[in-house]
Backbone as CSV, one residue per row, in Angstrom:
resi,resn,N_x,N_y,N_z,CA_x,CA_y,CA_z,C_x,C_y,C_z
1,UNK,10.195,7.021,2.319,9.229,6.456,1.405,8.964,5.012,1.835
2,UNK,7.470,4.716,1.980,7.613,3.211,2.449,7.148,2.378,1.407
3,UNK,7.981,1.449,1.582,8.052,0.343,0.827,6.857,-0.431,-0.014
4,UNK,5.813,-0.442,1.145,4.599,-1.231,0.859,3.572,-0.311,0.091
5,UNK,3.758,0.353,0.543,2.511,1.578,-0.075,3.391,1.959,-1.363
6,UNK,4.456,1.756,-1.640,4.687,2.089,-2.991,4.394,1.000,-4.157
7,UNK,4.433,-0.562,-3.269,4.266,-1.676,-4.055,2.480,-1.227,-4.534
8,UNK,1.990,-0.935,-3.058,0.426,-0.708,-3.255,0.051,0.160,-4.633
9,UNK,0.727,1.247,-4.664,0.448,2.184,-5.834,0.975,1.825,-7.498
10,UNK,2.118,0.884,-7.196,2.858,-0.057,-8.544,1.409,-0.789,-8.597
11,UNK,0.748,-1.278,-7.974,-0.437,-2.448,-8.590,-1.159,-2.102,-9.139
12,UNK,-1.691,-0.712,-8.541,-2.727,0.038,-8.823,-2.800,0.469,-9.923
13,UNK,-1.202,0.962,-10.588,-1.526,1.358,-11.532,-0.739,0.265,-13.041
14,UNK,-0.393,-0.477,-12.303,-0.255,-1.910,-12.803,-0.565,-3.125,-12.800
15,UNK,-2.025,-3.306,-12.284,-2.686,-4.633,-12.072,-2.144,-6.093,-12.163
16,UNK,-1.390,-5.978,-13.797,-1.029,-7.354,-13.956,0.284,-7.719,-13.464
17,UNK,0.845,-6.833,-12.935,2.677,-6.758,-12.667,2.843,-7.826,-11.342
18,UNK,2.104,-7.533,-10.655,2.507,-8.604,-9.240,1.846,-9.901,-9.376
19,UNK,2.391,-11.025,-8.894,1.413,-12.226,-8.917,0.623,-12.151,-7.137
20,UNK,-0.051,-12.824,-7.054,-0.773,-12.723,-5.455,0.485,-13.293,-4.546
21,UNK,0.777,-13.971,-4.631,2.029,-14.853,-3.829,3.093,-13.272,-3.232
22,UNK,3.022,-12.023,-4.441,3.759,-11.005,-3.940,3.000,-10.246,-3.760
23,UNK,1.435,-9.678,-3.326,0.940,-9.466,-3.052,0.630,-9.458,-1.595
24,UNK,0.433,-10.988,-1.219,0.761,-11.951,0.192,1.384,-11.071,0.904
25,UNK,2.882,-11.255,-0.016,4.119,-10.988,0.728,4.366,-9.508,1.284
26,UNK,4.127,-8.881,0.798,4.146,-7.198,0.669,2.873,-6.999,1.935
27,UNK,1.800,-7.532,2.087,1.085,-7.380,3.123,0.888,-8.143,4.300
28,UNK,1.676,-9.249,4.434,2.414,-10.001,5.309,3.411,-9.403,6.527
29,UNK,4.423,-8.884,5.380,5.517,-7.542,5.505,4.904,-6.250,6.443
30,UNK,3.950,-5.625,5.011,3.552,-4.337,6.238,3.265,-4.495,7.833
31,UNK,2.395,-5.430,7.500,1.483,-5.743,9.119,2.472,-5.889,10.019
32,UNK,4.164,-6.922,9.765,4.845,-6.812,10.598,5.384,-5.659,10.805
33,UNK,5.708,-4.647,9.689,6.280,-3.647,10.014,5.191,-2.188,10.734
34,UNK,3.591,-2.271,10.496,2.822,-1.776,11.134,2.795,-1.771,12.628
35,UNK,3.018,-3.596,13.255,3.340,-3.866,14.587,4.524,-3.771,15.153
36,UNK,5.431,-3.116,14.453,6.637,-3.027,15.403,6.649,-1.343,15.383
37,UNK,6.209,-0.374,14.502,6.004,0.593,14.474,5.124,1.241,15.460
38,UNK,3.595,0.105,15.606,2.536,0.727,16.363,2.162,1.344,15.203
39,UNK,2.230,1.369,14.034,1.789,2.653,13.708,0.291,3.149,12.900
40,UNK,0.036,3.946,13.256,-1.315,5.082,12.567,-1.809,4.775,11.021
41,UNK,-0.453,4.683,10.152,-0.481,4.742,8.698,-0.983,3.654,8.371
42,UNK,-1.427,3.028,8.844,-2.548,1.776,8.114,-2.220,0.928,7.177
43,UNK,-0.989,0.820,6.863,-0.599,0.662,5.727,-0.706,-1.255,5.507
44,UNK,-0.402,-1.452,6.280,-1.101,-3.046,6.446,-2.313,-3.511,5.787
45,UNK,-3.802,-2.513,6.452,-4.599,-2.646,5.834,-4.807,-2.241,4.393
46,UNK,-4.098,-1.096,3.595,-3.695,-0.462,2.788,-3.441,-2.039,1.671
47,UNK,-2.545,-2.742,2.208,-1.596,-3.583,1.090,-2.216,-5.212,1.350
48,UNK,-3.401,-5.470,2.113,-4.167,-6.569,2.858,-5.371,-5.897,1.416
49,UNK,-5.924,-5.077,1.438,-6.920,-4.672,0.516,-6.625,-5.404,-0.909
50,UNK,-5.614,-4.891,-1.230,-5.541,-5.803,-2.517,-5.390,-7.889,-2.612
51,UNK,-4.005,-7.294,-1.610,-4.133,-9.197,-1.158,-5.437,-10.026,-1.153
52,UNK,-6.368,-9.241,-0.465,-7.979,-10.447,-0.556,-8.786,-9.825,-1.353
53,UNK,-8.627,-8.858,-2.716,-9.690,-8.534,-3.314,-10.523,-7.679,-2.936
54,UNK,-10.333,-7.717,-1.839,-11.288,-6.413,-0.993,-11.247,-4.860,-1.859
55,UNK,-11.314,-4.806,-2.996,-11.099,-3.027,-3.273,-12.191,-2.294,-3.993
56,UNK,-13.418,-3.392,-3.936,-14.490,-3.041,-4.554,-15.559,-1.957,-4.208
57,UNK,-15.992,-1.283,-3.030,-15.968,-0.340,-2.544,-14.805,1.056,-2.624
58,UNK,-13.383,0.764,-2.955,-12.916,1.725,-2.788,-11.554,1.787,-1.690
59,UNK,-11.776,0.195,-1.083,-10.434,0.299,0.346,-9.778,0.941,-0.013
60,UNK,-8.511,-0.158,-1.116,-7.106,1.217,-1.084,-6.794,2.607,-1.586
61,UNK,-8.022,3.028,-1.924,-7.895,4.309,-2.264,-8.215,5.019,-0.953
62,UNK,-9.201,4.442,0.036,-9.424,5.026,0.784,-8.354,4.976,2.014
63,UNK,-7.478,4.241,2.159,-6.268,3.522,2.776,-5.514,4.448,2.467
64,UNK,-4.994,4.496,1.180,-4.421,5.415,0.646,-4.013,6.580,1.107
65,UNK,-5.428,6.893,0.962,-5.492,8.552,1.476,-5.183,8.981,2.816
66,UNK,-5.404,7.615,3.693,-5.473,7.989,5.581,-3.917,8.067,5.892
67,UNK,-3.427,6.860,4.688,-1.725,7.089,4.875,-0.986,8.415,4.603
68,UNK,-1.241,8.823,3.502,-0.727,10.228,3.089,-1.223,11.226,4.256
69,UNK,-2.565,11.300,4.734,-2.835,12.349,5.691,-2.134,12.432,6.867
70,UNK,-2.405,10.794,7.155,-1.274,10.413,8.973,0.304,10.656,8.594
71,UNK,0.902,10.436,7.859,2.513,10.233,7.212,2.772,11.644,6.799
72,UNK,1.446,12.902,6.295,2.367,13.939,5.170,3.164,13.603,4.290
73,UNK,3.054,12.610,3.977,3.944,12.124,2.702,3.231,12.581,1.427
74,UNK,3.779,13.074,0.146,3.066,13.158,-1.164,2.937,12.384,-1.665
75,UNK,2.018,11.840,-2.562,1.522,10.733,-3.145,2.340,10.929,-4.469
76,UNK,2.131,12.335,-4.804,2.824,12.510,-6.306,4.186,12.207,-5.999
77,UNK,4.953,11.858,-5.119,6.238,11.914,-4.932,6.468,10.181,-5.585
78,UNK,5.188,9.817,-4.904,5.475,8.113,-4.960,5.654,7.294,-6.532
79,UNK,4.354,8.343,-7.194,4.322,8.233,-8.470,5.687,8.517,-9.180
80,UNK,6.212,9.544,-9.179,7.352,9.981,-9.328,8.480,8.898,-8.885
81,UNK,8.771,8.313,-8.548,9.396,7.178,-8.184,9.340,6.189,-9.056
82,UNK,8.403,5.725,-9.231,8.008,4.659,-9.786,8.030,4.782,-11.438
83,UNK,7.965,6.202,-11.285,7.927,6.677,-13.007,9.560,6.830,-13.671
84,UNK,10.480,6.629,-12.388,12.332,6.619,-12.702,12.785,5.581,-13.503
Protein backbone atom coordinates (compact mmCIF):
# COMPACT_ATOMS: atom_id res chain seq x y z
CA UNK A 1 0.00 0.00 0.00
CA UNK A 2 1.65 3.29 -0.80
CA UNK A 3 1.93 5.79 1.38
CA UNK A 4 1.24 8.88 -0.72
CA UNK A 5 -1.68 7.85 -2.59
CA UNK A 6 -3.27 6.93 0.59
CA UNK A 7 -2.51 10.49 2.08
CA UNK A 8 -3.96 11.51 -1.55
CA UNK A 9 -7.31 9.67 -0.91
CA UNK A 10 -7.35 10.86 3.18
CA UNK A 11 -7.64 14.56 1.51
CA UNK A 12 -9.95 13.75 -0.83
CA UNK A 13 -12.17 12.62 1.25
CA UNK A 14 -11.09 14.93 3.97
CA UNK A 15 -10.27 18.29 2.58
CA UNK A 16 -9.76 20.08 5.78
CA UNK A 17 -7.48 17.38 7.58
CA UNK A 18 -4.02 18.25 6.01
CA UNK A 19 -2.53 21.74 6.13
CA UNK A 20 -0.53 22.53 2.62
CA UNK A 21 2.91 22.48 4.41
CA UNK A 22 1.75 18.43 4.55
CA UNK A 23 0.53 18.43 1.45
CA UNK A 24 4.14 19.87 0.18
CA UNK A 25 5.52 17.21 2.06
CA UNK A 26 3.70 14.08 0.93
CA UNK A 27 4.41 15.29 -2.74
CA UNK A 28 7.89 16.29 -2.23
CA UNK A 29 8.19 12.60 -0.81
CA UNK A 30 6.43 10.82 -3.70
CA UNK A 31 8.46 12.43 -6.51
CA UNK A 32 11.52 11.24 -4.55
CA UNK A 33 10.19 8.00 -4.12
CA UNK A 34 8.73 8.02 -7.94
CA UNK A 35 12.61 8.72 -8.95
CA UNK A 36 14.23 6.14 -7.24
CA UNK A 37 11.55 3.68 -8.29
CA UNK A 38 11.49 4.96 -12.03
CA UNK A 39 8.21 4.34 -11.62
CA UNK A 40 4.88 4.19 -14.01
CA UNK A 41 2.39 4.88 -11.00
CA UNK A 42 2.46 8.53 -11.26
CA UNK A 43 1.95 8.96 -8.05
CA UNK A 44 4.03 12.13 -7.69
CA UNK A 45 1.90 13.75 -10.05
CA UNK A 46 -1.11 12.14 -8.26
CA UNK A 47 -0.08 13.99 -4.72
CA UNK A 48 1.61 17.41 -6.74
CA UNK A 49 -2.25 17.79 -8.00
CA UNK A 50 -3.50 18.66 -4.83
CA UNK A 51 -0.26 20.44 -3.52
CA UNK A 52 -0.82 23.34 -6.35
CA UNK A 53 -4.58 23.25 -6.59
CA UNK A 54 -4.44 21.83 -9.81
CA UNK A 55 -7.73 19.43 -9.38
CA UNK A 56 -10.14 21.48 -11.14
CA UNK A 57 -10.47 19.58 -14.27
CA UNK A 58 -10.34 16.34 -12.50
CA UNK A 59 -6.20 15.55 -12.07
CA UNK A 60 -6.34 13.37 -9.03
CA UNK A 61 -9.04 11.48 -9.89
CA UNK A 62 -7.65 11.02 -13.05
CA UNK A 63 -4.07 10.19 -11.41
CA UNK A 64 -5.84 8.13 -9.37
CA UNK A 65 -7.12 5.91 -11.64
CA UNK A 66 -3.66 5.48 -13.88
CA UNK A 67 -2.21 4.42 -10.39
CA UNK A 68 -4.65 1.70 -9.58
CA UNK A 69 -4.51 0.48 -13.35
CA UNK A 70 -0.40 0.55 -13.52
CA UNK A 71 -0.09 -0.89 -9.61
CA UNK A 72 -3.47 -3.43 -9.67
CA UNK A 73 -3.88 -2.21 -6.47
CA UNK A 74 -7.73 -1.77 -5.16
CA UNK A 75 -8.78 1.47 -4.38
CA UNK A 76 -11.52 0.01 -2.09
CA UNK A 77 -8.74 -1.57 -0.18
CA UNK A 78 -7.30 1.97 0.45
CA UNK A 79 -10.56 3.23 1.64
CA UNK A 80 -10.78 0.40 3.85
CA UNK A 81 -7.72 1.40 5.57
CA UNK A 82 -8.36 4.55 6.27
CA UNK A 83 -11.84 3.63 7.48
CA UNK A 84 -9.73 1.32 10.60
Amino acid sequence: MNKHILLVIDHQLNPDKYTKAQLEDNALAAYVADAAYDAASHVSVCANAYYYDDDDDGDVEYWLNEYFERSGENKDDYIMELNK
